[in-house]
GUMITI-578979 format. One record per residue (C-alpha): residue in three letters; x, y, z; residue number from 1. Coordinates in steps of 0.05 Angstrom, whole numbers, plus 5000, padded with zeros to 4 digits. Layout:
<kollums>
ALA X Y Z NUM
...
</kollums>
This chain:
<kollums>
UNK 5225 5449 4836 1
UNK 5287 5399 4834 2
UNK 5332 5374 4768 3
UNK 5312 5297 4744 4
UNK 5339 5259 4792 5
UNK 5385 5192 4761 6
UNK 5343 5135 4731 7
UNK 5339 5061 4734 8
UNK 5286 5011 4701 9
UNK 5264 4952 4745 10
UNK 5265 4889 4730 11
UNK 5210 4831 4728 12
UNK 5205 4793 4789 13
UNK 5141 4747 4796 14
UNK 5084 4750 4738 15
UNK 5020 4714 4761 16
UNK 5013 4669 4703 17
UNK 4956 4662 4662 18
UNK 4933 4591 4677 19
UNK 4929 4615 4752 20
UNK 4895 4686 4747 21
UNK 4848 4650 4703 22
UNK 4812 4686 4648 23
UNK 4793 4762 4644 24
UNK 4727 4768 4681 25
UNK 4680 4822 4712 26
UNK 4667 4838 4782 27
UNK 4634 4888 4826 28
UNK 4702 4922 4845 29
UNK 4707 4930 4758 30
UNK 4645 4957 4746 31
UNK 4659 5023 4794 32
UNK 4724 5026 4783 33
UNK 4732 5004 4708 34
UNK 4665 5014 4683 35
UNK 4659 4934 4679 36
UNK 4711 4926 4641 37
UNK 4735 4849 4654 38
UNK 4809 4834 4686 39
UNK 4845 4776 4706 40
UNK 4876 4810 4763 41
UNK 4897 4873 4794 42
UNK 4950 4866 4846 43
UNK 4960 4908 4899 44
UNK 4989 4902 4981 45
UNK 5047 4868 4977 46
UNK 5078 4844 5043 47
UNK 5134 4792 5064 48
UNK 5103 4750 5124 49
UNK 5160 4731 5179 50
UNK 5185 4667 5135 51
UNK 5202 4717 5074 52
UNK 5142 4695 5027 53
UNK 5117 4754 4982 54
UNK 5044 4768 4994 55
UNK 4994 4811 4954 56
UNK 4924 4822 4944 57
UNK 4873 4813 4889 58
UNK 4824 4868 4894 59
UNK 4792 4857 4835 60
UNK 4771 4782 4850 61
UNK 4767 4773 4926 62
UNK 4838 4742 4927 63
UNK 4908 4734 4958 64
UNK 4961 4701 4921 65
UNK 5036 4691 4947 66
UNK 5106 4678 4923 67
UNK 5162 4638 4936 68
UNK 5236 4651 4930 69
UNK 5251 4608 4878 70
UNK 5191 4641 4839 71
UNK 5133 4590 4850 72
UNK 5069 4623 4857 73
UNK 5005 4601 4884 74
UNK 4932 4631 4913 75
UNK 4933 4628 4987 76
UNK 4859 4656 4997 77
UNK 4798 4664 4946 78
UNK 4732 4698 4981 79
UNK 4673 4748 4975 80
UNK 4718 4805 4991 81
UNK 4751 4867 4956 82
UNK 4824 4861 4995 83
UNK 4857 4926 4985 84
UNK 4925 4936 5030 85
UNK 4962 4879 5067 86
UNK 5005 4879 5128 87
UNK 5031 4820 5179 88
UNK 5023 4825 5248 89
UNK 5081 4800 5292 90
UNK 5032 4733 5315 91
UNK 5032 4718 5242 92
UNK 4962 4743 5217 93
UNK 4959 4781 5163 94
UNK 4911 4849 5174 95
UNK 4873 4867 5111 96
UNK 4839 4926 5090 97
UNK 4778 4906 5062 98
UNK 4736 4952 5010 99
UNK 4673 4917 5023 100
UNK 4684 4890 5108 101
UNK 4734 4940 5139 102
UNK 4789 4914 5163 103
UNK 4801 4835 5172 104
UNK 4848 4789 5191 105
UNK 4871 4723 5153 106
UNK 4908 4659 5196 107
UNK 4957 4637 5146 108
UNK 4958 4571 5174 109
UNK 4891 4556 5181 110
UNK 4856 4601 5131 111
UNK 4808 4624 5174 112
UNK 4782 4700 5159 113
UNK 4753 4743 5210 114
UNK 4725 4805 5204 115
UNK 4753 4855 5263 116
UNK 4719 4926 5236 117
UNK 4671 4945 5196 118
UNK 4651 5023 5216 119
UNK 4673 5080 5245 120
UNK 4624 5098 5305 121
UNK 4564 5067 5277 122
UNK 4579 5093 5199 123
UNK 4605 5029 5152 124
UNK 4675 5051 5126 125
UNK 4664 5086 5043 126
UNK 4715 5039 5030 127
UNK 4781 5023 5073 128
UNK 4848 5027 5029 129
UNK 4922 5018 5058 130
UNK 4940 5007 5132 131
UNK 5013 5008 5172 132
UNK 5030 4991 5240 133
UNK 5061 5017 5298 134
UNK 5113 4982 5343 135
UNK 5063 4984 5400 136
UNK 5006 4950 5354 137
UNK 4966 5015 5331 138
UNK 4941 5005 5271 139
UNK 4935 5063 5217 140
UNK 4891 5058 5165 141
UNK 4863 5103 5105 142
UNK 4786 5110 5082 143
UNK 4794 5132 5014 144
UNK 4721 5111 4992 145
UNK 4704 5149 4921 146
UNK 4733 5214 4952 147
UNK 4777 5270 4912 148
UNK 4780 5344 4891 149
UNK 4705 5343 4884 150
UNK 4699 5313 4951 151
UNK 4759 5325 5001 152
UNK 4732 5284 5060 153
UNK 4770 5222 5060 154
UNK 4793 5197 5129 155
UNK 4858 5169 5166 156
UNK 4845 5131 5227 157
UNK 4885 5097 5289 158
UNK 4859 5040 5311 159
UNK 4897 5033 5373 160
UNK 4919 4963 5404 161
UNK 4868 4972 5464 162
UNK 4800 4968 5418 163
UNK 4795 5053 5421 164
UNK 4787 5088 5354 165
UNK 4813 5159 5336 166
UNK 4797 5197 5276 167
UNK 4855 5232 5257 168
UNK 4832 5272 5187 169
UNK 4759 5273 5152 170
UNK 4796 5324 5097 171
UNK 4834 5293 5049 172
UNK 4818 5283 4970 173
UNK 4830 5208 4964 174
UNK 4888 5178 5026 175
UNK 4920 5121 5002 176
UNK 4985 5086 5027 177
UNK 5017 5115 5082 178
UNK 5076 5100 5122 179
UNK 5110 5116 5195 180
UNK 5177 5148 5208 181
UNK 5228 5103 5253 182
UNK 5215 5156 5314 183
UNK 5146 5145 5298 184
UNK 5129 5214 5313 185
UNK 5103 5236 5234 186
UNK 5065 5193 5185 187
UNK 5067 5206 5116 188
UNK 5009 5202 5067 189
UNK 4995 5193 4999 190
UNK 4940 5231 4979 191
UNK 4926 5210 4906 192
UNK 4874 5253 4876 193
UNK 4917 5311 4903 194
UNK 4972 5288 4875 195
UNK 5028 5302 4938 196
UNK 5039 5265 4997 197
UNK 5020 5288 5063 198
UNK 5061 5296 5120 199
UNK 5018 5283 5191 200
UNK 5054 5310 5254 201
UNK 5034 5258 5305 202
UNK 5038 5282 5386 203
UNK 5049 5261 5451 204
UNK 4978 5254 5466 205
UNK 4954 5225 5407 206
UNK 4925 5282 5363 207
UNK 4960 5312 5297 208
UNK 4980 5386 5280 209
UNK 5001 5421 5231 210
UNK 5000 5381 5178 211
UNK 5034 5396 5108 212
UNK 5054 5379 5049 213
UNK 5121 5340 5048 214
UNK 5128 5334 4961 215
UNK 5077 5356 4911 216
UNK 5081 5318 4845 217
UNK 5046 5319 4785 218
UNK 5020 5281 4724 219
UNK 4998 5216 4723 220
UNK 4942 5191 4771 221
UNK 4980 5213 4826 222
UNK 5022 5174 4894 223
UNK 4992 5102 4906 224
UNK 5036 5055 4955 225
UNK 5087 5087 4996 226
UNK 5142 5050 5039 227
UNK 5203 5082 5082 228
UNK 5270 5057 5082 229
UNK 5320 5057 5146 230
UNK 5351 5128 5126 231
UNK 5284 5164 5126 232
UNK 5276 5162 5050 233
UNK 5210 5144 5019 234
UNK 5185 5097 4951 235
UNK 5134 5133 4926 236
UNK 5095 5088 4880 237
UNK 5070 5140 4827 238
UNK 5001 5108 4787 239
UNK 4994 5123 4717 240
UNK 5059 5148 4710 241
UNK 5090 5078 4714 242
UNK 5144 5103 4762 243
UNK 5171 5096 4837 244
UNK 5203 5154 4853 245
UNK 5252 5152 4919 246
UNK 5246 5218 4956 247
UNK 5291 5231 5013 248
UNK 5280 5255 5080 249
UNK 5277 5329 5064 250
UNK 5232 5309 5002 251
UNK 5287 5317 4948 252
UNK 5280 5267 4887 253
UNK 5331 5219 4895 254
UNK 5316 5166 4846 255
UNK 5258 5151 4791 256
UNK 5246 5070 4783 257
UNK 5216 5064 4709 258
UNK 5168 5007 4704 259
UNK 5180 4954 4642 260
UNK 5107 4933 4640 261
UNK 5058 4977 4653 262
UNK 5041 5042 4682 263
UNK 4994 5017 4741 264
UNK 5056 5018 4795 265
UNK 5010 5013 4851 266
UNK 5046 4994 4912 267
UNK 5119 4970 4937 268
UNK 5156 4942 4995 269
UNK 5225 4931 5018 270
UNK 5251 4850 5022 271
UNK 5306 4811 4992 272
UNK 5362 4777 5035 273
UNK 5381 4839 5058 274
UNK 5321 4883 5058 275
UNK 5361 4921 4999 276
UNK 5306 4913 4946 277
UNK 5249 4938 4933 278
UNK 5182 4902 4903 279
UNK 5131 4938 4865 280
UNK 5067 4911 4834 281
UNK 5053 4933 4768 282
UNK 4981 4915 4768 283
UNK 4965 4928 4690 284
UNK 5006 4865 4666 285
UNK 5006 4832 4740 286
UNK 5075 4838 4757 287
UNK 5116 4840 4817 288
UNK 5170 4880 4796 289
UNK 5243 4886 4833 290
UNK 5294 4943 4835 291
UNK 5364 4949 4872 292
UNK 5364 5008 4924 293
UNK 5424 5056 4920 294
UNK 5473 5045 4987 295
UNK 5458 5114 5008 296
UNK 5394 5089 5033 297
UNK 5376 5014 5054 298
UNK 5321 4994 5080 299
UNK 5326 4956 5142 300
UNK 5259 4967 5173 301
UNK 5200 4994 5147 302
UNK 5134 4977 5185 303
UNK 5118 4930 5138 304
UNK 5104 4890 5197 305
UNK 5101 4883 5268 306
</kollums>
């Protein structure tokens, strides 16, 4: 066990405004996952496309929305879908985890949507959740589905850049977000209903050994959203708990981010002029929350595109 590490409380960013969320309303995505109970939004995935524009998902309405700089919001996207994670490619797409179609691909430009994958081997995906490249254009993805405790068979896949499909783990209680080391050699993963994040060993030839765990927490719902900074340390967006907690590279608690809104911290990236922020969504009050990273570890590239 470690001490408390030093606090901070984020501030508010973005908030997606009432007139354009529109009024609290049910949806498929509610009634399993809130018993029906009608939201205006819950925000999750956000990623800054190559021209520095916030982007995050709507799961529970089938939308994307997207922020400015100078704070002017606006829905890029509204369809039959239940978007979960969002990443950019380096042609300018933006790759989607989809709950109900796999994994699909938005042209910002045009708006066109196309679904790229929607099973694993002739099985439909439970449920796809959070995705990160690689520098070579492998895509990792989680299958979280309803999985947990009570059933530990959630997956991580590679979808690798030629079209060939690997199934990396079948055993985890609910994978989430997950995010690649610089050398690219280890993967870490959030695995919620377990409450710790994974660490996933990942070799020459493509398979994975000896995985661990690399932090166990506890309370809350457990670790959502997970991004890495340049010095190996990782934002660990905790649900529930209303906190980001910054771990460092040997999995010590460097810093806990309080929320000031909310306890549904969901997911986080690293942006601002420099990179040296990082935004959270808070997806209980629909916020896009920001917090100043310590110098001891900037983020100045973490996979949140390629």
């Amino acid at each position: 066990m470690f001490a408390p590490p030093p606090r901070q409380t984020a501030k508010i960013a973005f908030k997606i405004s009432d007139q354009l969320a529109g009024p609290p309303r049910g949806s498929h995505w509610l009634d399993i996952h809130f018993r029906g109970k009608p939201v205006s939004t819950f925000i999750e995935g956000p990623s800054f496309d190559r021209a520095g524009t916030l982007w995050m998902v709507d799961m529970a309405h089938g939308r994307l929305f997207k922020a400015a700089a100078d704070g002017t919001m606006a829905i890029a996207i509204e369809y039959d879908g239940e978007p979960n994670g969002l990443k950019f490619h380096r042609d300018g797409r933006a790759f989607i985890t989809d709950r109900k179609y796999g994994i699909v691909a938005l042209d910002p430009v045009s708006g066109k949507l196309t679904h790229l994958l929607a099973d694993a081997y002739g099985e439909r995906f439970r449920g796809v959740n959070d995705l990160v490249f690689a520098r070579n254009g492998d895509l990792y993805f989680t299958e979280q589905g309803q999985t947990g405790l009570n059933d530990p068979t959630g997956r991580l896949y590679r979808w690798r850049s030629n079209g060939q499909l690997d199934l990396l783990l079948d055993n985890v209680p609910s994978p989430n977000g997950l995010a690649l080391n610089a050398a690219e050699d280890t993967l870490f993963l959030a695995v919620t209903r377990g409450n710790s994040i994974w660490r996933v060993p990942l070799l020459k030839d493509g398979a994975v050994s000896k995985v661990g765990v690399f932090i166990q927490l506890s309370g809350g719902g457990g670790p959502d959203g997970i991004a890495l900074d340049a010095a190996g340390n990782l934002a660990v967006c905790h649900i529930l708990l209303g906190v980001v907690w910054l771990i460092s590279a040997v999995g010590e608690p460097l810093l806990r981010i309080d929320s000031p809104t909310g306890r549904l911290t969901t997911n986080c990236a690293f942006g601002g002029p420099d990179g040296k922020q990082l935004f959270i969504t808070e997806s209980e009050s629909g916020s896009i929350l920001v917090a100043d990273m310590p110098e001891r570890g900037l983020p100045l590239f973490s996979h949140q595109s390629l």
